[in-house]
SEDOTI-644056 format. One record per residue (C-alpha): residue in one letter; x, y, z. Coordinates in steps of 0.02 Angstrom, whole numbers. Layout:
# residues N
{A; {X; Y; Z}}
...
***
This chain:
# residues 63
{X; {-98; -486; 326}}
{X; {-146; -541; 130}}
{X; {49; -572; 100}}
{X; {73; -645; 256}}
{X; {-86; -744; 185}}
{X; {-8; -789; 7}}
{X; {168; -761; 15}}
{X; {184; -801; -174}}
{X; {69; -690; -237}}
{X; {76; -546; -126}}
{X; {251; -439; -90}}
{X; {219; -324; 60}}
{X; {366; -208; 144}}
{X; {351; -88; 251}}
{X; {448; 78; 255}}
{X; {470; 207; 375}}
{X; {439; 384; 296}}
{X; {564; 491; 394}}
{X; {710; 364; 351}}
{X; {649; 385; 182}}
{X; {624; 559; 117}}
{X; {656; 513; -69}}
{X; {509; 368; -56}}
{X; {413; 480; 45}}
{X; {432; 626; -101}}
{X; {386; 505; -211}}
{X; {225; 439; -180}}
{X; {180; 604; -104}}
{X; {164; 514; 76}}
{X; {48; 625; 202}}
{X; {14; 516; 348}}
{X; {28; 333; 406}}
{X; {2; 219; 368}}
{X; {-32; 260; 178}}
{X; {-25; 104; 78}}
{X; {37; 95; -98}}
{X; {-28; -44; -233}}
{X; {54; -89; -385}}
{X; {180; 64; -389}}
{X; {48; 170; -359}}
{X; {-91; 106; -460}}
{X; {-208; 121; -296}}
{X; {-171; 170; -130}}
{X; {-265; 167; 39}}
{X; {-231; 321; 155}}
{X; {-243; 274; 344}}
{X; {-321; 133; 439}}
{X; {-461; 66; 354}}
{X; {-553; -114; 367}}
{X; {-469; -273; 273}}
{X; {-615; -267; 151}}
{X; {-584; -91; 96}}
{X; {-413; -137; 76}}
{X; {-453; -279; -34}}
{X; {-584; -185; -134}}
{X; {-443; -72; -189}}
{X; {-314; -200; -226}}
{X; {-452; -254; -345}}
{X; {-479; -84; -426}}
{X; {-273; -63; -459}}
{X; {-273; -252; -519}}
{X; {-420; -191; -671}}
{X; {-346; -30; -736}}
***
C-alpha cells in the first residue's frame, strides 16, 4: 500500500518463495509474508499493522 501510495519513492514487488528458492535462501525466508526493506536492512515477519510496518521502514532508513 505505501508504494502504491508514492510510486516514486517506494519500489514494492512481490515474490513467491517456492518459485524462488535462491531468493528464498537468501534472505533466509521462514513464512509469509516476510517483508524485506532496503536489501535487508529491516524486515517485518508476518502480518502486522501499517504502522508497525512504517515504524520499521523508519528504523532501516536511520542505520
Amino acid at each position: 500500500m505505501f508504494a502504491m501510495e508514492n510510486p516514486e519513492m517506494i519500489l514494492a514487488e512481490g515474490v513467491e518463495a517456492m518459485e524462488f528458492a535462491e531468493l528464498s535462501e537468501k534472505y533466509h525466508i521462514s513464512g509469509v509474508p516476510d517483508t524485506i526493506i532496503n536489501d535487508a536492512a529491516g524486515r517485518v515477519v508476518g502480518a502486522v499493522p501499517e504502522i508497525n510496518l512504517l515504524a520499521e521502514i523508519q528504523r532501516a532508513m536511520n542505520k
